[in-house]
N, C-alpha and C positions, 0 to 999 in steps of 0.2 A: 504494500500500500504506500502511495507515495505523500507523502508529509505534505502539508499545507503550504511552508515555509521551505519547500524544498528548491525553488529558484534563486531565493534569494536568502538561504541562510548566510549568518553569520560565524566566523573560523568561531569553531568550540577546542575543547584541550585533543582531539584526534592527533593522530600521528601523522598522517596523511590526506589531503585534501585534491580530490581530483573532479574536474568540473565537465561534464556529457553536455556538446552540444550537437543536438540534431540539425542539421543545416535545412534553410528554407522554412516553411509553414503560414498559416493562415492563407491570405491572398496570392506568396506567394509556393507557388505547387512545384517550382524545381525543373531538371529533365521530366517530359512527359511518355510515357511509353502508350503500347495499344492498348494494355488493361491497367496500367496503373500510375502513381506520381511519386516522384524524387522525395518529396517532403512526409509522404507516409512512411516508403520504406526507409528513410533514417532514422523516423521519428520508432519504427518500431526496435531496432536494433539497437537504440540509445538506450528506449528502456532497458531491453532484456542485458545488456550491458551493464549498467549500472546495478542490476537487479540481483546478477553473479554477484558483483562487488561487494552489496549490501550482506547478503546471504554468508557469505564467506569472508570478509577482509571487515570485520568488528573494527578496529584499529582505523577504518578509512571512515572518511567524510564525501558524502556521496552527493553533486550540486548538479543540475539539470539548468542549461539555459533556456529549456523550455518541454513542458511532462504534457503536454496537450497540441494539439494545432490550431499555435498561434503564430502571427507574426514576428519575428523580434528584429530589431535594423543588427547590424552587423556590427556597428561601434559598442552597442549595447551588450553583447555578446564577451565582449572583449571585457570590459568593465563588469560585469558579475564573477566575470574569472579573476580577474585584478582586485576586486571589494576582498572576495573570499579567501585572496593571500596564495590560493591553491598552489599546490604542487606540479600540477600537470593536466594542458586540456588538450580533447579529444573531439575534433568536430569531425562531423560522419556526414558523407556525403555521396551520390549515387551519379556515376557517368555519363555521359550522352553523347555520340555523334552524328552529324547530319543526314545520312544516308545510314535510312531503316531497316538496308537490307544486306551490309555489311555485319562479318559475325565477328567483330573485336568483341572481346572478352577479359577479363583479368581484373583484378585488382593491385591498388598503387596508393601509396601514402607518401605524400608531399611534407615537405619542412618547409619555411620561409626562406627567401632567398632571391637570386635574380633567374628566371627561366634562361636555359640554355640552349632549349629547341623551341619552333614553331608549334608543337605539339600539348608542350608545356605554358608556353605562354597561353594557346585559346584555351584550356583548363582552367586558367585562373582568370581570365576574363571574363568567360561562363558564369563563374561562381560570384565572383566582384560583383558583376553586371546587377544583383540584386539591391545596388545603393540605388540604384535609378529611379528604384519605386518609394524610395525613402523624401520626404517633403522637405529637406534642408541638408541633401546630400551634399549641392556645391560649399556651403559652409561646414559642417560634420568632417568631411574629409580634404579639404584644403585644395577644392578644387580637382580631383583627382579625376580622370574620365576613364572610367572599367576599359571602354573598346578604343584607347589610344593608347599607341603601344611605346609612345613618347610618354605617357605618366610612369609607365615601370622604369625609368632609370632611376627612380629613388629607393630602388633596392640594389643597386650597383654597388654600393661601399656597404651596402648591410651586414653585417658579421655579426648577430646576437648572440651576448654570452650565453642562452642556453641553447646553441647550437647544437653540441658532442651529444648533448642529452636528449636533443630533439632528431638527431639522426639515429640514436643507438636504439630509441624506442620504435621510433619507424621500421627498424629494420628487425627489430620482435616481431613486430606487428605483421609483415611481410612472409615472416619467417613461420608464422603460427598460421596461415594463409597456405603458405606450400604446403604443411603438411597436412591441411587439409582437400589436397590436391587444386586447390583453386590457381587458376592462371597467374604466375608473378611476374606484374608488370614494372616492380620494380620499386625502389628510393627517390625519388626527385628534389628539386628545389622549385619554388616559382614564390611570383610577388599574390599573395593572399593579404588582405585587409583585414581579416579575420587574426588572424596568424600575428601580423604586424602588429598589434595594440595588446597583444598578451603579453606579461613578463614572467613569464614559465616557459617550460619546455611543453612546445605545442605540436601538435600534429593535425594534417586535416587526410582522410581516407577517405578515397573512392572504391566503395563497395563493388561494383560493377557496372555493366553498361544496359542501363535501361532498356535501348534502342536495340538489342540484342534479344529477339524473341525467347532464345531460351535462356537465356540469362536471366530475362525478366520473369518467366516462372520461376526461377530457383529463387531470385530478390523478394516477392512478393509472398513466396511460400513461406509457412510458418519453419518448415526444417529448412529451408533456406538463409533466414533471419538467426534463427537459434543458434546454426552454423559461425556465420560469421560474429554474433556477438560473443561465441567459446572462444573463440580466436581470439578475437579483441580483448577480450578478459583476460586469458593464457600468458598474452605479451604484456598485461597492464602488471600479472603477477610476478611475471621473470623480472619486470623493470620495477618494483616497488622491492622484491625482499633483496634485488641485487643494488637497491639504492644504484639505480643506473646501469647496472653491468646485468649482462645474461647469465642465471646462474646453474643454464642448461651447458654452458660452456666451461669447463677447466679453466680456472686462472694461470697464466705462465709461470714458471719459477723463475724465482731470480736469476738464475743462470742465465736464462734467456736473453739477457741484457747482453751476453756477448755476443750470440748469433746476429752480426750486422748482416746488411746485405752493402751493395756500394753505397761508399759516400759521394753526398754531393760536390761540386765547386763550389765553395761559398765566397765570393768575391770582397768579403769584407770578414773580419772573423769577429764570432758572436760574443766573444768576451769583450768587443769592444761596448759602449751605454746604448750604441742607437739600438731600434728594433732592427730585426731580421726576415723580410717579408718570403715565408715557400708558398707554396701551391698543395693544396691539398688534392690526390686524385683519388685515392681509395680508403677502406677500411674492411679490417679482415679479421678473425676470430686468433688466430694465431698465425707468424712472421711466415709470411709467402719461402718458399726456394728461390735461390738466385737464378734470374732470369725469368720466371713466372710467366706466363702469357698472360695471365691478368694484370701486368703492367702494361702490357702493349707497347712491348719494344722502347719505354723509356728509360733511360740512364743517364747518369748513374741517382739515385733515387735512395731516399733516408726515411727512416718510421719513427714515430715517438710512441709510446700507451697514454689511452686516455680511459678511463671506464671499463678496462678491464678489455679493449680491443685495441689492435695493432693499425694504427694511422699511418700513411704511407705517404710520402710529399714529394715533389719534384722541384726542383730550384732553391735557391736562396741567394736572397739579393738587399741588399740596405738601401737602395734603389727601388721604390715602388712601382715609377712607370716601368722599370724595365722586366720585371715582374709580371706588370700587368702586359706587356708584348710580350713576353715567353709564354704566359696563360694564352692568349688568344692563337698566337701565328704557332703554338706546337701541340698545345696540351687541350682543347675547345673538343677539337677534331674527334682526338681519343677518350676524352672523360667529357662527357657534353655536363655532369654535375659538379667538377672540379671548384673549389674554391678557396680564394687567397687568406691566409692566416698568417699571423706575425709574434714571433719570440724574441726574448731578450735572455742573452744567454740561453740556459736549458729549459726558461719559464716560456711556457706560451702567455701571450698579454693579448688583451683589447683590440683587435684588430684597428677600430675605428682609433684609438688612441695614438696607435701606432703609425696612423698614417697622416695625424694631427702633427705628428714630433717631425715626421719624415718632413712636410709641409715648411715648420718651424724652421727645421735645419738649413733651409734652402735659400733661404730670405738671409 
């Protein structure tokens, strides 16, 4: 039974506060399929999602930005996740593409960031495009136009410190998805407004592709729903008891500190104060073999651990443009989610800070 005050509770002494938002509702209905709407089937997966939670994780705080089909704007969404301090939000969202009779398939859970493909960018337009019906979008959002693809460059320097946390749960989430045989479509980034105004580690999942006749039966059925919110609960569990880390995964031994693979060039050396801007291209469960095909022929290439996973990077430069011309003219190609990070000595720091000082240094 879902609590009166369950939109807008207040943080109580909980360990853990995670906030379900069902994407779309009220007037507006989402992707539309031939039997059914986007805004139902998230709305019903949210439940059953939180429902596992309640049932089983006593210790959590369980926040709905919306337990009925109702409207809610998109900034507003963001702010009951922000009142309530949460830990981590989850907004749930259902695919679509324009042609009915194509059978994509799959599921894909986005992080915020800058889109790397056309593919990626009209996913986040789609979903944005819901400010439009909002009556003070142009003020709300600073002007921002969902279908100009000149408003997303103000996710181009975006680096939010709870990135590591927001990829590592994506990729539970993806992870608990294959084993239920469901199509993996993969980890992404793109500019989400939703996403943007959270200060937790967020994720937004598309369930499947509506426009996908039999997909749409498996979305709208009840063991279809149930399915994926096991999943989604599975991954919320690996990432709650491993405090960020998968704890379906072996942690490395120290040892493992020795197993490098190559080192980079680093054109300036990192014991000097400035930042050190790499390129992040991957992330793996434990340290790739040398040479790996899942580098894709990049070299020579360096990892640090972050969350209990082995992060892989290419470059390093105290140089930010030049950084950002080795991302685009080598690394786009082969990691279209690649993105730039910046350490000081062995600490990873701020990206955005980092390229404030870079800025500084210049002048």
């Amino acid at each position: 039974m879902l609590q009166p005050d369950s939109l807008y509770a207040s943080p109580t002494d909980k360990t853990f506060t995670v906030v379900i938002d069902a994407g779309h509702g009220g007037h507006d209905p989402g992707a539309i399929g031939k039997r059914g709407r986007e805004k139902n089937i998230n709305l019903s997966v949210a439940l059953k999602v939180g429902r596992l939670i309640k049932e089983n994780c006593p210790d959590t705080k369980v926040i709905y930005t919306r337990d009925k089909d109702i409207f809610v704007p998109l900034h507003r969404r963001a702010e009951i996740a922000n009142n309530a301090k949460a830990d981590l939000f989850i907004s749930i969202h259902t695919n679509s593409i324009a042609s009915r009779t194509a059978q994509v398939s799959g599921t894909e859970t986005y992080t915020l960031g800058l889109h790397r493909t056309q593919e990626n960018l009209e996913v986040a337009k789609k979903e944005n495009s819901v400010i439009l019906i909002e009556d003070d979008y142009t003020q709300q959002y600073a002007g921002f136009n969902p279908n100009s693809s000149e408003s997303y460059i103000i996710f181009e320097f975006l680096q939010d410190k709870n990135m590591a946390q927001s990829v590592n749960f994506a990729q539970l989430v993806q992870k608990q998805f294959r084993a239920e045989n469901r199509t993996d479509k993969g980890v992404h980034q793109a500019g989400f407004l939703v996403l943007r105004e959270t200060t937790m580690p967020s994720v937004l999942i598309e369930l499947g592709y509506i426009t996908n006749p039999a997909e749409e039966r498996f979305l709208l059925s009840d063991a279809g729903s149930s399915t994926l919110a096991r999943s989604i609960y599975k991954a919320f569990l690996n990432y709650k008891q491993g405090k960020g880390k998968d704890v379906s995964v072996p942690q490395p031994q120290q040892a493992d500190r020795q197993v490098e693979t190559e080192q980079p060039v680093v054109t300036e050396e990192a014991t000097t104060s400035r930042p050190v801007f790499k390129i992040q291209i991957l992330t793996a469960s434990k340290v790739l073999p040398k040479g790996s095909r899942q580098l894709k022929g990049l070299s020579p290439v360096d990892y640090y651990r972050e969350g209990g996973l082995v992060k892989y990077t290419y470059g390093a430069e105290t140089d930010y443009n030049k950084i950002l011309r080795l991302k685009r003219n080598k690394v786009d190609s082969k990691f279209s989610d690649a993105f730039i990070i910046a350490f000081r000595g062995e600490q990873k720091m701020d990206v955005n800070q980092a390229i404030k000082e870079f800025k500084n240094n210049r002048k």
